[in-house]
VMD Tcl script that builds the backbone (N, CA, C; Angstrom):
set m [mol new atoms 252]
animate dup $m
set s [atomselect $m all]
$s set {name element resname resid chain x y z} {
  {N N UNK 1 A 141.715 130.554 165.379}
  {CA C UNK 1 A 142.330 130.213 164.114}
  {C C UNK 1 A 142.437 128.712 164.018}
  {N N UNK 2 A 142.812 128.261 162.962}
  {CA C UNK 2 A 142.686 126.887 162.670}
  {C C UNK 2 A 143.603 126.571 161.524}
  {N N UNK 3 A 144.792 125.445 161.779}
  {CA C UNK 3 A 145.048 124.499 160.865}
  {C C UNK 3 A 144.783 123.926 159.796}
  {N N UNK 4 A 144.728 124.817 158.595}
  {CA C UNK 4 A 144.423 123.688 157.567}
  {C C UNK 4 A 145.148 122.877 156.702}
  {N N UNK 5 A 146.460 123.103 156.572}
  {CA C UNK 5 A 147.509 122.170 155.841}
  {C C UNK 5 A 148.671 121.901 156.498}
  {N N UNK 6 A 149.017 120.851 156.571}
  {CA C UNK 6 A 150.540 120.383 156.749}
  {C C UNK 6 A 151.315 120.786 155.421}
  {N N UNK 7 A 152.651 121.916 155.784}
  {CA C UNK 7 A 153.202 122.151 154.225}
  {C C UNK 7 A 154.404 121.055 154.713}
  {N N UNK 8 A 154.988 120.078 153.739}
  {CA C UNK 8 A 155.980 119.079 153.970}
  {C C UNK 8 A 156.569 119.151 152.628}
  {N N UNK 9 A 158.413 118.482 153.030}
  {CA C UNK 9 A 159.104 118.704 151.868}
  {C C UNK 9 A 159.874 117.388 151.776}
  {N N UNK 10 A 160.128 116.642 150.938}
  {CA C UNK 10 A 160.843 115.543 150.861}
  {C C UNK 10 A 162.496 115.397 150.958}
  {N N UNK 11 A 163.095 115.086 152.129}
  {CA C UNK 11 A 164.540 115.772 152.128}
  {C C UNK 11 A 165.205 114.485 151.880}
  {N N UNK 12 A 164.651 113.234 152.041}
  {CA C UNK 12 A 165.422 111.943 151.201}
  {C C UNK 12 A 164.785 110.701 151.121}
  {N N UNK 13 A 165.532 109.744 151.340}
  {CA C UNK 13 A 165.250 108.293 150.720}
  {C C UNK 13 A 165.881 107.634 151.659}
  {N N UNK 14 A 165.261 106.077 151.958}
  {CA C UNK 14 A 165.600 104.828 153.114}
  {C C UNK 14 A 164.859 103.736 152.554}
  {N N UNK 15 A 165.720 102.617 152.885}
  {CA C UNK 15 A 165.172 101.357 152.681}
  {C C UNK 15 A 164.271 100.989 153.399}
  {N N UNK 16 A 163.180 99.879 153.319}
  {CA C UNK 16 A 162.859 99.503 154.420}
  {C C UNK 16 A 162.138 97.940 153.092}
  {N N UNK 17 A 162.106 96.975 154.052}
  {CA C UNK 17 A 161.837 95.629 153.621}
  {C C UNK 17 A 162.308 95.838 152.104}
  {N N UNK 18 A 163.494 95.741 151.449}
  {CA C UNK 18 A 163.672 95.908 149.769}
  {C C UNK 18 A 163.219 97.375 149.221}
  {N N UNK 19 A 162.274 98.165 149.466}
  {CA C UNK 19 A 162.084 98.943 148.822}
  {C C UNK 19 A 162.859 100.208 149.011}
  {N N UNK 20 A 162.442 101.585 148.261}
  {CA C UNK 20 A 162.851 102.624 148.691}
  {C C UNK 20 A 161.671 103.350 148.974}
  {N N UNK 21 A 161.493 104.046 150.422}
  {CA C UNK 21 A 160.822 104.898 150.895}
  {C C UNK 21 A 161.343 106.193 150.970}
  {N N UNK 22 A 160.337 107.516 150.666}
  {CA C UNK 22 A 160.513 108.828 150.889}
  {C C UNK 22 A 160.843 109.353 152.109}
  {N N UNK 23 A 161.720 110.134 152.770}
  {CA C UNK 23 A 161.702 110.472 154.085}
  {C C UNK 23 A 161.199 111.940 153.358}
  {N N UNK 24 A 160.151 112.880 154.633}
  {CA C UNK 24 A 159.644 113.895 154.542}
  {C C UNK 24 A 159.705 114.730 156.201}
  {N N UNK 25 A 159.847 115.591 155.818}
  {CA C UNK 25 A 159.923 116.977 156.949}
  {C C UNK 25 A 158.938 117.550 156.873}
  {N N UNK 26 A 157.939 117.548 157.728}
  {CA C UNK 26 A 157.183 119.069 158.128}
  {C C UNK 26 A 157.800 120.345 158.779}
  {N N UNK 27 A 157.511 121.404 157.589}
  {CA C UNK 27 A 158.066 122.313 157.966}
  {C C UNK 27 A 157.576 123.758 158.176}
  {N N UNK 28 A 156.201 123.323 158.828}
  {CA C UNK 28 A 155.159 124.565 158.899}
  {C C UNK 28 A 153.775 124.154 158.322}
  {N N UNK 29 A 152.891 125.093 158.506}
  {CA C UNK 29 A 152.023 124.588 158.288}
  {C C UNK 29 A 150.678 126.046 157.500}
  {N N UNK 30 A 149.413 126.117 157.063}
  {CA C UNK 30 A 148.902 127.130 156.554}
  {C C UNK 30 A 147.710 127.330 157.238}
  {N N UNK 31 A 147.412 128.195 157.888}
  {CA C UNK 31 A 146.533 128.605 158.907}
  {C C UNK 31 A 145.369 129.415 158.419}
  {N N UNK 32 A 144.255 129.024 159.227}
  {CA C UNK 32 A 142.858 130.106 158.713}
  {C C UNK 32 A 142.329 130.740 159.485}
  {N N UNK 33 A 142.391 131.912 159.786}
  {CA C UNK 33 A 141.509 133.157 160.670}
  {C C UNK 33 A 140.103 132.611 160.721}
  {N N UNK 34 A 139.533 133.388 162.037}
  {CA C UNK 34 A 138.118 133.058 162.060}
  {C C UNK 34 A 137.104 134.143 160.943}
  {N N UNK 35 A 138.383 134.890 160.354}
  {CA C UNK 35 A 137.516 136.352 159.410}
  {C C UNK 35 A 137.548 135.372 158.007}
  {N N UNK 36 A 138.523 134.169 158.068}
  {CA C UNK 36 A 138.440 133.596 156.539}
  {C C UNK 36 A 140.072 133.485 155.803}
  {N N UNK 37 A 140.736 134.453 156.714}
  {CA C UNK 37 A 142.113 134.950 155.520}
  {C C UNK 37 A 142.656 133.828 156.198}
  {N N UNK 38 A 143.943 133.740 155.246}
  {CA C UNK 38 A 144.557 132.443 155.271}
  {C C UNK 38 A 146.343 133.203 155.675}
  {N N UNK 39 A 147.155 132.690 156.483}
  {CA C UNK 39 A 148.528 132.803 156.450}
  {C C UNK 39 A 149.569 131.468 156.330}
  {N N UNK 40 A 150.714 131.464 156.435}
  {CA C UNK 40 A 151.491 130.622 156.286}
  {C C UNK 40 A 152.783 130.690 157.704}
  {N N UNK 41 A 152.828 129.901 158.239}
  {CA C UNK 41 A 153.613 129.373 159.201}
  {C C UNK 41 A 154.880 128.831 158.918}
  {N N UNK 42 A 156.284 128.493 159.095}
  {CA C UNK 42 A 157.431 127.991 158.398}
  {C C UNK 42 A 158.463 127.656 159.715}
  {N N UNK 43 A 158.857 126.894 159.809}
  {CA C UNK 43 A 159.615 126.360 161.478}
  {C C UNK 43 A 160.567 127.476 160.935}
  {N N UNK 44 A 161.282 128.139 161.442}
  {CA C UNK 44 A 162.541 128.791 161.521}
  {C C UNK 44 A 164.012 128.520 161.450}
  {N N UNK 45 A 163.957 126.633 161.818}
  {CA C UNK 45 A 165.216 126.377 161.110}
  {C C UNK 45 A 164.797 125.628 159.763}
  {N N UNK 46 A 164.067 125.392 159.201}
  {CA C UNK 46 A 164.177 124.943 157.950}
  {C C UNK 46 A 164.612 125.787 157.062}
  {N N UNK 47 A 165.517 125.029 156.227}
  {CA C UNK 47 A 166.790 125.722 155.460}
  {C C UNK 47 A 166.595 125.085 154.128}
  {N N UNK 48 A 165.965 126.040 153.219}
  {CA C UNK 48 A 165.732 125.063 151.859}
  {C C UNK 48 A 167.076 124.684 151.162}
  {N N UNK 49 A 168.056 124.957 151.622}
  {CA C UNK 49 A 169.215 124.405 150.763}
  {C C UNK 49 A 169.911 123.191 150.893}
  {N N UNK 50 A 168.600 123.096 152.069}
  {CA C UNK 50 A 169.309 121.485 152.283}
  {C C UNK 50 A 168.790 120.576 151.852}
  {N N UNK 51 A 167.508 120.893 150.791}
  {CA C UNK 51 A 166.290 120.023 150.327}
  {C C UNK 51 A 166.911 119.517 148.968}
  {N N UNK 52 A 167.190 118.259 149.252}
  {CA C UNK 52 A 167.566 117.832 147.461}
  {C C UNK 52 A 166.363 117.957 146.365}
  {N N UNK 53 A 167.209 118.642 145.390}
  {CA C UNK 53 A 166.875 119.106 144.003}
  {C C UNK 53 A 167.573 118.254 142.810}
  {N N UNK 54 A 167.140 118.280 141.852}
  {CA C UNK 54 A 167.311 118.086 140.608}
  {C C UNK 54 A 168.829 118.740 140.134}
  {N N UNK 55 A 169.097 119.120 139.271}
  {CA C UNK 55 A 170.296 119.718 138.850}
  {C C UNK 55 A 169.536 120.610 137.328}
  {N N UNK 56 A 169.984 121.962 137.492}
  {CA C UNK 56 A 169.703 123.233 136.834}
  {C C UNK 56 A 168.246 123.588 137.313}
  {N N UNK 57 A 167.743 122.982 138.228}
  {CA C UNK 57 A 166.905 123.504 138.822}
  {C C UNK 57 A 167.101 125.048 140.078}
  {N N UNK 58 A 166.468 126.009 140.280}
  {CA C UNK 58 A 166.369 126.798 141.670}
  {C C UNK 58 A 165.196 126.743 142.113}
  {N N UNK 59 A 164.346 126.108 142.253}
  {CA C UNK 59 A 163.064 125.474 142.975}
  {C C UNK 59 A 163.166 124.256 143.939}
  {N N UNK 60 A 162.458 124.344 144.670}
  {CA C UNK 60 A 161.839 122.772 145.747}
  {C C UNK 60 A 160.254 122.669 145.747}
  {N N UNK 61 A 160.193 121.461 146.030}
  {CA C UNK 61 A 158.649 121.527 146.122}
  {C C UNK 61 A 157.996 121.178 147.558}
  {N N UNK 62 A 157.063 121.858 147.765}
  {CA C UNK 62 A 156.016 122.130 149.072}
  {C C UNK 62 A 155.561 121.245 148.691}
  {N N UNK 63 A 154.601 120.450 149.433}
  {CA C UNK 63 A 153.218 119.836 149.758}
  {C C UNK 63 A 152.642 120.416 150.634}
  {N N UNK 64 A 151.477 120.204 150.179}
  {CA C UNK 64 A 150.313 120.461 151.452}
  {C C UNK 64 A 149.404 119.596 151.339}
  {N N UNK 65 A 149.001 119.127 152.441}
  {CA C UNK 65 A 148.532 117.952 152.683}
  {C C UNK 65 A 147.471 118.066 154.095}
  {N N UNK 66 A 146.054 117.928 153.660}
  {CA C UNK 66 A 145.034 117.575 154.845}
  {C C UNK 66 A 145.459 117.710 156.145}
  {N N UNK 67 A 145.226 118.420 156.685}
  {CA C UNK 67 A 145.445 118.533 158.638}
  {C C UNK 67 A 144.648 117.172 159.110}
  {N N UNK 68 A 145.141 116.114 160.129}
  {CA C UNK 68 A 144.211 114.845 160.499}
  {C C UNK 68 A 143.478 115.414 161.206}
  {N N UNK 69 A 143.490 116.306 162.314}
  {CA C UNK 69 A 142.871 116.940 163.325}
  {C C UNK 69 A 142.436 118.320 163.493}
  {N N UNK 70 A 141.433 118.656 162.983}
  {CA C UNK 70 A 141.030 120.035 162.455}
  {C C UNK 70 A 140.915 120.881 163.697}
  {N N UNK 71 A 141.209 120.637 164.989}
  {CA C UNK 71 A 141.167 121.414 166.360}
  {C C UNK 71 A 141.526 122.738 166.031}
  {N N UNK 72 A 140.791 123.765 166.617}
  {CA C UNK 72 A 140.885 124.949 166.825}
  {C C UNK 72 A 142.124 125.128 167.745}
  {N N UNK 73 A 143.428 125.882 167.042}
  {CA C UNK 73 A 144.600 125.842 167.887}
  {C C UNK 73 A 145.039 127.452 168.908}
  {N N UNK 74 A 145.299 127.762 169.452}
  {CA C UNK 74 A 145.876 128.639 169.568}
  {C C UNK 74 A 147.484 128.718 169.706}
  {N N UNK 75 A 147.926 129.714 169.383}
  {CA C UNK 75 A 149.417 129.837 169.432}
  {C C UNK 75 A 150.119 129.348 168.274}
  {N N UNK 76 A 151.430 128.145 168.455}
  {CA C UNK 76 A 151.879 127.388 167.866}
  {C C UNK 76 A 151.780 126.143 168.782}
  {N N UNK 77 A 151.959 125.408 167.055}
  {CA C UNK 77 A 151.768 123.600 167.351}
  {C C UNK 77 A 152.973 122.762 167.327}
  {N N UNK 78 A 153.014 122.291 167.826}
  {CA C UNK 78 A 154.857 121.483 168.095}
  {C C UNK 78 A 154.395 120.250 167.556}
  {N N UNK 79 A 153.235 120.349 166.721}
  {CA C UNK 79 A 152.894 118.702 166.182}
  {C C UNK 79 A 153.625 118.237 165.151}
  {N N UNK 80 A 154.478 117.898 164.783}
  {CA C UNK 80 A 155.487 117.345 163.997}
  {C C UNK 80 A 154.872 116.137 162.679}
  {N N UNK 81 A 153.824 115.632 163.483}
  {CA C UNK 81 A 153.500 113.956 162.432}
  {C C UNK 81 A 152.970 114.257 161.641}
  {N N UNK 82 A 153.417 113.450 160.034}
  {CA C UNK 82 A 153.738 113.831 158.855}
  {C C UNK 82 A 152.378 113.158 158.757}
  {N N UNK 83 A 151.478 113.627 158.115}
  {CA C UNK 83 A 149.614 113.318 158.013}
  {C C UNK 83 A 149.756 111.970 156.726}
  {N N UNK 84 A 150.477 111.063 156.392}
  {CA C UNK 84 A 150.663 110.071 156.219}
  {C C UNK 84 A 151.250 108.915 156.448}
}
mol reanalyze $m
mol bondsrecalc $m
mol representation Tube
mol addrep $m
């Protein structure tokens, strides 16, 4: 099987030299069988209620974003780094 997306969620904001930068969490990732089918992976403590939202919203938003290293994995990946 194989890695094909980092799913990441934006849980806040930090300064750095004047500006404001996004802080982001990877929190799983979307996987591809060698038959083709695709599943979805999700760390087990990520807790969407802790993901800031908008107000009258009940949604968050996913990303998925390019895997850097397309390696054939087995198991699970403890790779954490956010592919930007």
């Amino acid at each position: 099987m194989k890695k094909i997306k980092d799913l990441v969620v934006k849980v806040g904001t930090y300064e750095k030299d004047g500006e404001t930068k996004n802080k982001y969490e990877n929190i799983g990732a979307i996987m591809e069988r060698d038959d083709g089918g695709k599943f979805m992976f999700l760390k087990r403590s990520f807790n969407p209620a802790g993901v800031p939202y908008k107000n009258e919203t009940e949604s968050i938003i996913v990303s998925m974003f390019d895997v850097k290293n397309q390696d054939t994995i087995n198991g699970d990946n403890d790779n954490d780094e956010i592919p930007f």
